[in-house]
N, C-alpha and C positions, 0 to 999 in steps of 0.2 A: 611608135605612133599608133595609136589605137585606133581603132573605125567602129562607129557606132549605128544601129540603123536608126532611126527615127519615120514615124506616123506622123502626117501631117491630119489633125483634128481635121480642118475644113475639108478639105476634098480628097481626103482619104489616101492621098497618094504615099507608099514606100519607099521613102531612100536612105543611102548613107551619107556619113560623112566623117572623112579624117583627119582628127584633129593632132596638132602637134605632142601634147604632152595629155595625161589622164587626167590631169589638174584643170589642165585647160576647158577641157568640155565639161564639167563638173558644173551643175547649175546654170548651163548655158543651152539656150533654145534656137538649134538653126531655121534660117528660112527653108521652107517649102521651097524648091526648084521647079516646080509648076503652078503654083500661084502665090509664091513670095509671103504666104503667110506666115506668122512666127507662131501660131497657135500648133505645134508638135510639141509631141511625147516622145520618149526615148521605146523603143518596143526591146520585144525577146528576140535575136536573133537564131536566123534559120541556121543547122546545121548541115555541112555538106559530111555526105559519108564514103570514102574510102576503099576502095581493092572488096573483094566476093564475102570475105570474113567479117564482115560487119564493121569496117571502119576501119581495120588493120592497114597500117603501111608495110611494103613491103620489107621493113627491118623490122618491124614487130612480128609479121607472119613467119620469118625465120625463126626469131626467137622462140617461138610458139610451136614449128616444127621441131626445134631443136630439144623443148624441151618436152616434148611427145616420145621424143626418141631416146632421152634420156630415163624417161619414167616407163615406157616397152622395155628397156633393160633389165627393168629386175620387178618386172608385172609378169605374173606366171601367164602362157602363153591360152591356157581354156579362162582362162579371166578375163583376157583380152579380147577374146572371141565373143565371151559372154555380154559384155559392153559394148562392142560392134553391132551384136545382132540386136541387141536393147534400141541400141540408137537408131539403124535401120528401119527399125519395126515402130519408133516411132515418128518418124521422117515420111513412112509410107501411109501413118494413120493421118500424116498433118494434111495430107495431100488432097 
C-alpha cells in the first residue's frame, strides 16, 4: 500500500494519503482534508533519516563495522593511522 504526499494548490496545505494498490493513485487527485478541494499536486516527499551514520540502520551499521574490521586486517597498521589522522584533521577543519 503506498502513501503518497500530496499539495493542496489552494491553501497550501501538506498531506498524505494511502492508497490501496500503486495503480490505483495513478492519475488520481485527492481531496484537500482542510478545504475539500481537488485542486492537488502529488509533491516530493520528505525523507526521515536514521541512527548517527547518516541514515544507517542498525543492521547496516554492523555491516559497515564488520566490514572495517575486515579491511584493518590486512591494511598495514601506519596506513591506518595515516587515514585516522587525515579524517580527524578534517572533521576539526569542518568545525
Amino acid at each position: 500500500m503506498p502513501i503518497y504526499e500530496y499539495i493542496c494548490l489552494d491553501c497550501d496545505n501538506r498531506f498524505d494519503r494511502l492508497w490501496p494498490t500503486m495503480a490505483s493513485a495513478q492519475d488520481r487527485q485527492p481531496a484537500c482534508p482542510a478545504c475539500s478541494s481537488v485542486s492537488t499536486k502529488q509533491a516530493v516527499s520528505r525523507v526521515a533519516v536514521l541512527g548517527e551514520l547518516g541514515g544507517l540502520t542498525p543492521q547496516e551499521e554492523s555491516a559497515s563495522s564488520a566490514e572495517s574490521a575486515r579491511t584493518a586486517s590486512y591494511t598495514p597498521k601506519d596506513q591506518i593511522d595515516t587515514l585516522q589522522a587525515n579524517s580527524q584533521r578534517k572533521r576539526e577543519q569542518g568545525r
